[in-house]
C-alpha positions in Angstrom: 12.9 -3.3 -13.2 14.3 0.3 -13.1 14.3 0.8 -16.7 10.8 -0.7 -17.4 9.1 2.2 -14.4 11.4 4.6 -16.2 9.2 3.8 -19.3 6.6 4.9 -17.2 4.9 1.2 -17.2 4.0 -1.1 -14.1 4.1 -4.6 -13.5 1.3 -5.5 -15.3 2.4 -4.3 -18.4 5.0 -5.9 -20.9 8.0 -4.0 -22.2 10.5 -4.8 -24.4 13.0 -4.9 -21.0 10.3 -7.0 -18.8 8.8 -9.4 -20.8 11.9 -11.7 -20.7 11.4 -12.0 -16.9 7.9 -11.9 -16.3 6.1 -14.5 -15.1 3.0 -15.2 -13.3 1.9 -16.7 -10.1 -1.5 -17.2 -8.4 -1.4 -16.6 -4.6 -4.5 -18.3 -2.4 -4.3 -16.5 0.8 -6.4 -18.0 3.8 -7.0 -14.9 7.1 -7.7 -15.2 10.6 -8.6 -12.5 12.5 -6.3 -11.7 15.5 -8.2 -10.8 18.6 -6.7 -10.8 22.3 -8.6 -12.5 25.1 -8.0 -10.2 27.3 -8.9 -6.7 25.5 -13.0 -9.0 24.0 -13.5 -9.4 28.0 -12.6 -5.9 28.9 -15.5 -5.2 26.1 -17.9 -8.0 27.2 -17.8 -9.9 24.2 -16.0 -13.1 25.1 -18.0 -15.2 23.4 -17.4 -13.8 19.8 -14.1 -14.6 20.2 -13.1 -16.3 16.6 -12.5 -19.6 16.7 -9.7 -21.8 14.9 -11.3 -21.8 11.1 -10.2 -19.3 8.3 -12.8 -16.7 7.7 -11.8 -15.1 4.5 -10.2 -16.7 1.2 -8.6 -14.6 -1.6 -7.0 -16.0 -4.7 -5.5 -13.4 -7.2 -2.5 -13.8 -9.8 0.1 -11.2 -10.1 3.4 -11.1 -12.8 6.8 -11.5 -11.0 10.0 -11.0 -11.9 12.1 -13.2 -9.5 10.7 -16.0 -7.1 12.0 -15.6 -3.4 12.8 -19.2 -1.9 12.7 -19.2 2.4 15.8 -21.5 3.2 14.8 -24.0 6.3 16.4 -22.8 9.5 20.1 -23.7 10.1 20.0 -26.6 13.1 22.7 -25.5 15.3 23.9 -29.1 16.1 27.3 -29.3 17.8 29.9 -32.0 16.3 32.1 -33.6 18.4 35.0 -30.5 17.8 32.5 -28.4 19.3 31.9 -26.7 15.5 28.1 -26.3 14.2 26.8 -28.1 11.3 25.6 -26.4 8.2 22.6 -28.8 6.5 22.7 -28.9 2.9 20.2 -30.0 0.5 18.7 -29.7 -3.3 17.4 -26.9 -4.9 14.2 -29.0 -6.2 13.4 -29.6 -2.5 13.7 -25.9 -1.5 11.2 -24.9 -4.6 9.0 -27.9 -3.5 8.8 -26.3 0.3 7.1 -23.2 -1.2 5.8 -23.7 -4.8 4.4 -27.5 -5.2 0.8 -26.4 -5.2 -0.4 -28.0 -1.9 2.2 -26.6 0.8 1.0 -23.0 2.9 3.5 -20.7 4.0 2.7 -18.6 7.7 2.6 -15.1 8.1 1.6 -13.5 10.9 0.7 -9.4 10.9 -0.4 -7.0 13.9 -4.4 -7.6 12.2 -4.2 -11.2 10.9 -2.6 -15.1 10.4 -2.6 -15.6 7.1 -1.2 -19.1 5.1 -0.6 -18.4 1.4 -0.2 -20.9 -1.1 1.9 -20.2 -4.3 1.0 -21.8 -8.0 3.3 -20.9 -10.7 0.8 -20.4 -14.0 3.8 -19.0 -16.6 7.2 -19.4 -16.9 9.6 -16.5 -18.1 12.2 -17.4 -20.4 15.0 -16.5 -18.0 14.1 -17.6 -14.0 15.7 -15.5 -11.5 15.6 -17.1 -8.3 16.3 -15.3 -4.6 17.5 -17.7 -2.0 16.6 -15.7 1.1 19.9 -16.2 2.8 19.6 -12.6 4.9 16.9 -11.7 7.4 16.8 -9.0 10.3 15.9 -9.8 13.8 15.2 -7.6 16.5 19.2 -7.0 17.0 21.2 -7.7 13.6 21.0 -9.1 10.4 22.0 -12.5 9.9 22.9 -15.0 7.4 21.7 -18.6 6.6 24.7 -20.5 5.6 22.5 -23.3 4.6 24.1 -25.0 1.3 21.8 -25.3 -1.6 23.2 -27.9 -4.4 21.2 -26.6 -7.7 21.9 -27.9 -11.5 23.7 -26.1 -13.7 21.7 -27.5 -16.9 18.3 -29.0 -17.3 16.2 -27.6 -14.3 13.1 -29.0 -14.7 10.3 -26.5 -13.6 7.4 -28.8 -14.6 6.1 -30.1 -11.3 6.2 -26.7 -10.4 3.7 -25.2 -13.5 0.1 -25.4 -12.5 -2.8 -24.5 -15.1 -4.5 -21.1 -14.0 -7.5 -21.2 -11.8 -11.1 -20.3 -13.8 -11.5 -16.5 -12.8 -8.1 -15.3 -13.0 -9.2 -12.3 -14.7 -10.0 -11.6 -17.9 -7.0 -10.0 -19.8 -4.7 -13.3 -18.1 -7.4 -15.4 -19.6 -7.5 -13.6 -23.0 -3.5 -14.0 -22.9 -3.4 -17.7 -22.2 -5.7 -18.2 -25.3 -3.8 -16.5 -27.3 -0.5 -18.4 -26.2 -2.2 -21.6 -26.6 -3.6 -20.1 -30.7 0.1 -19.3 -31.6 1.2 -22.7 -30.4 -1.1 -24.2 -32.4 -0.6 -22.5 -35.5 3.5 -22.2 -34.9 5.0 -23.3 -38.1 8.0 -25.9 -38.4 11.7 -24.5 -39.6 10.4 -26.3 -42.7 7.8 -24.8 -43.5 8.8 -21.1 -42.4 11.5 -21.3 -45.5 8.8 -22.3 -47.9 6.5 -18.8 -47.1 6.9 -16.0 -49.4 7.5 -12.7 -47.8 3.6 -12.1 -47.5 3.2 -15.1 -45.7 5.9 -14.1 -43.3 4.7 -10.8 -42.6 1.4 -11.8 -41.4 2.8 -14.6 -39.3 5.0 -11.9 -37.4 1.8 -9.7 -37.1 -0.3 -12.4 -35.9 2.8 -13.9 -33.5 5.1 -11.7 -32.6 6.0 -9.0 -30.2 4.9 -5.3 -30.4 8.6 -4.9 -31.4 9.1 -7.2 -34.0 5.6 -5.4 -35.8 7.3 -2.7 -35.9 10.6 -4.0 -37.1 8.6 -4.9 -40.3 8.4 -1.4 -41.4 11.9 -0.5 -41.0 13.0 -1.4 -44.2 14.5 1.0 -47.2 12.2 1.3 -50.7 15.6 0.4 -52.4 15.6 -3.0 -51.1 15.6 -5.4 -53.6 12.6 -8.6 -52.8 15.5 -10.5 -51.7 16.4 -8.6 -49.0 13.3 -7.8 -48.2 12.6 -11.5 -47.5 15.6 -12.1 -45.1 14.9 -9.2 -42.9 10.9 -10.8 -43.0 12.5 -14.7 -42.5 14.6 -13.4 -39.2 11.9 -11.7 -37.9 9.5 -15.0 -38.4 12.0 -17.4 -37.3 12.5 -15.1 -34.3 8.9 -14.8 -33.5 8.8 -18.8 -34.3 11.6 -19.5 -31.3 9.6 -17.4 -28.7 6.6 -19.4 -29.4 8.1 -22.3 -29.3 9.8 -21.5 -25.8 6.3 -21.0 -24.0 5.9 -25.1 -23.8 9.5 -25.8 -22.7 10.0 -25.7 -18.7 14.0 -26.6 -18.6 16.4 -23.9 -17.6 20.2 -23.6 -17.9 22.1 -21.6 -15.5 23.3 -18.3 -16.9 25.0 -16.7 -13.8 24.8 -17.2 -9.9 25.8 -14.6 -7.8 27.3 -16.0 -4.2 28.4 -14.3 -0.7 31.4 -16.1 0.5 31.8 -16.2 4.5 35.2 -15.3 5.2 37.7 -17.3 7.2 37.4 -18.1 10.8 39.2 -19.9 13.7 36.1 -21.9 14.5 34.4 -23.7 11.8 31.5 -25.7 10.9 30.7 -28.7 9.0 28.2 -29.4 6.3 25.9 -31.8 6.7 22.9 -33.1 5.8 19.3 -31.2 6.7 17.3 -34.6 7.9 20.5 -35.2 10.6 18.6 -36.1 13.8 21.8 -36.5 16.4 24.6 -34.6 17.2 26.7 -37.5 17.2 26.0 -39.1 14.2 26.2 -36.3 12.6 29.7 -35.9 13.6 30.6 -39.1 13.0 29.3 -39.2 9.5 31.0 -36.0 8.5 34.1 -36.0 10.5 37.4 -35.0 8.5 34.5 -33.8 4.9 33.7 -30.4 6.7 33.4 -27.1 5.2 35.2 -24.2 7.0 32.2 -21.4 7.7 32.6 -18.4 10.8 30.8 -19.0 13.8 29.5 -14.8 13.4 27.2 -15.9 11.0 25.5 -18.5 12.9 25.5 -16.3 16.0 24.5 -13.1 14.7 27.5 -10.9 16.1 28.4 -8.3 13.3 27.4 -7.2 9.6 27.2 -10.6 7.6 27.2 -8.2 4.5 30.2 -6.5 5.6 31.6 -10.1 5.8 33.1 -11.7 3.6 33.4 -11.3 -0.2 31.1 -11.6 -3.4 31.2 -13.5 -6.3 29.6 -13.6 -9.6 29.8 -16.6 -11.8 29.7 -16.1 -15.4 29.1 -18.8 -18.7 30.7 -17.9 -22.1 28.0 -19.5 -24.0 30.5 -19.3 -27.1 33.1 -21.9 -25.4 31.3 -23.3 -22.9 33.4 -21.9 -20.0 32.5 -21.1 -16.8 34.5 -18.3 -14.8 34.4 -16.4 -10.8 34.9 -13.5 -11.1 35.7 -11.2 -7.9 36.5 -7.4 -8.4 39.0 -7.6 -11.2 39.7 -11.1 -10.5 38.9 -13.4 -13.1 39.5 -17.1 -13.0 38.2 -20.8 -14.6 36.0 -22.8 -12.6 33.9 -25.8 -13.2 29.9 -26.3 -13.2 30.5 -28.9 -9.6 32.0 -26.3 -7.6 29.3 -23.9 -8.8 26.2 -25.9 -7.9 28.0 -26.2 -4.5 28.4 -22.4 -3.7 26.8 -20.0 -1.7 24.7 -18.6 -3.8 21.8 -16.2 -3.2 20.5 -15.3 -6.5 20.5 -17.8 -9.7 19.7 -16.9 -13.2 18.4 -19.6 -15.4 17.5 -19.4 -19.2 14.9 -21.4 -20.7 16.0 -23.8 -23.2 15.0 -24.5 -26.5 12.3 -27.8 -26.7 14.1 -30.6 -28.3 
């Protein structure tokens, strides 16, 4: 984000550095006016106070360039060891809490309630998703040590895409037609190596980014027609793959970037987040726990002075995954990474089969 402001654009403008990541969603925020009691008596007006309906309705889509996901609050359920348990549950249900079209979140401000419902309308090719694991209260900062499993390959956004409202404005409008005109007219691999280098050109003009129009004229008057073709073909068959991209919604994890709790004398155990008794619970999970400090449940200290972080990394070339820490480098494996405590996951948006 800091290099696209340094090209002196905003966030509703597409950049070479923003596009990638740049999606849309359309936000429906409901408002109820705040009064107090107490202060419409003092003025004699009592019986304007508003009553339980929502007053004002707004809808409006705006680009993003990461989705924040609210983690469900940690049940502080005692096991029979006198440890907490940690709830754990899927990724899909934490995106469903927030982004399923139907569901209002609550926020409350010093002039209004307001419940805002979020509809994902485009999909960038590479997701970056925010579990909000840190929030500030009143006294500290503390962390939500709530497990979320996610997939390292195939996560399917599709229940989560939405068409855009009518009214969304008219350059989004204009932008969706033209998505929907270069899907229709998107050549097969086929047929792309039958076009002459004519052809080609005006297929990237009509198709492709600002930046591969202007990769057309970078050519040398020395090169021969054949070469002149190949530079034309990669710039079509390149402007063919990011067409083709806008109908897939499945993502493969790139990198994850996790905050580890460091060790403690008293532990927890992870369980699952629709436990309803402390007993059970234990029961269930006695001798399978997960070893988490108590500080982070409590409160007591800097969580982000806690601990340590980790970033794990894909080589896309062999297929291996590795955690890295500092200038520790190790192999790991996909199950313990869709188990970790991750906090921001980076997804890229595969190719449609």
């Amino acid at each position: 984000r800091q290099l696209h402001v340094g090209l002196g654009l905003n966030k509703e403008k597409a950049s070479l550095v923003y596009e990638p990541f740049q999606g849309r969603v359309e936000v429906l925020t409901l408002k109820k006016k705040l009064v107090s009691g107490i202060e419409e008596l003092k003025q004699g007006n009592a019986e304007e106070l508003p009553t339980e309906e929502w007053t004002e309705s707004t809808a409006h889509a705006v680009p993003f360039s990461f989705l924040s996901v609210d983690l469900p609050p940690c049940p502080l359920f005692r096991d029979s060891h006198g440890g907490f348990v940690i709830p754990q549950l899927p990724l899909f249900e934490v995106l469903r809490r927030k982004f399923d079209g139907q569901v209002f979140t609550d926020l409350v401000t010093k002039e209004a309630h307001e419940r805002r419902r979020y509809r994902i309308t485009r999909l960038p090719q590479y997701l970056v998703l925010q579990l909000v694991r840190f929030t500030k209260n009143n006294f500290c900062l503390e962390k939500n040590p709530t497990i979320v499993t996610f997939p390292v390959k195939n996560l399917e956004m599709k229940d989560y895409l939405f068409a855009a409202s009518p009214g969304s404005g008219e350059a989004w409008e204009r932008e969706q037609r033209e998505r929907q005109e270069a899907l229709d007219s998107c050549p097969t691999a086929t047929q792309l190596r039958t076009m002459g280098p004519d052809e080609l050109t005006q297929l990237v003009r009509r198709i492709g980014t600002p930046q591969m129009v202007r990769d057309l004229d970078l050519g040398s008057p020395s090169d021969t027609t054949e070469t002149v073709r190949d530079r034309v073909l990669a710039l079509a068959e390149a402007a063919v793959d990011r067409v083709q991209l806008f109908r897939s919604t499945k993502y493969d994890l790139l990198a994850s970037i996790c905050h580890d709790s460091s060790e403690s004398s008293q532990s927890v155990t992870v369980g699952d987040v629709n436990m309803a008794a402390p007993a059970s619970s234990a029961a269930n999970s006695k001798g399978s726990g997960r070893k988490a400090p108590l500080s982070l449940l409590a409160g007591s200290g800097n969580v982000l002075n806690q601990g340590c972080y980790k970033v794990h990394l894909q080589n896309k070339a062999t297929g291996q995954w590795y955690e890295m820490q500092d200038l520790h480098v190790a192999e790991t494996t996909p199950q313990l990474i869709g188990i970790s405590e991750s906090y921001i996951l980076i997804y890229e948006k595969k190719r449609p089969e």
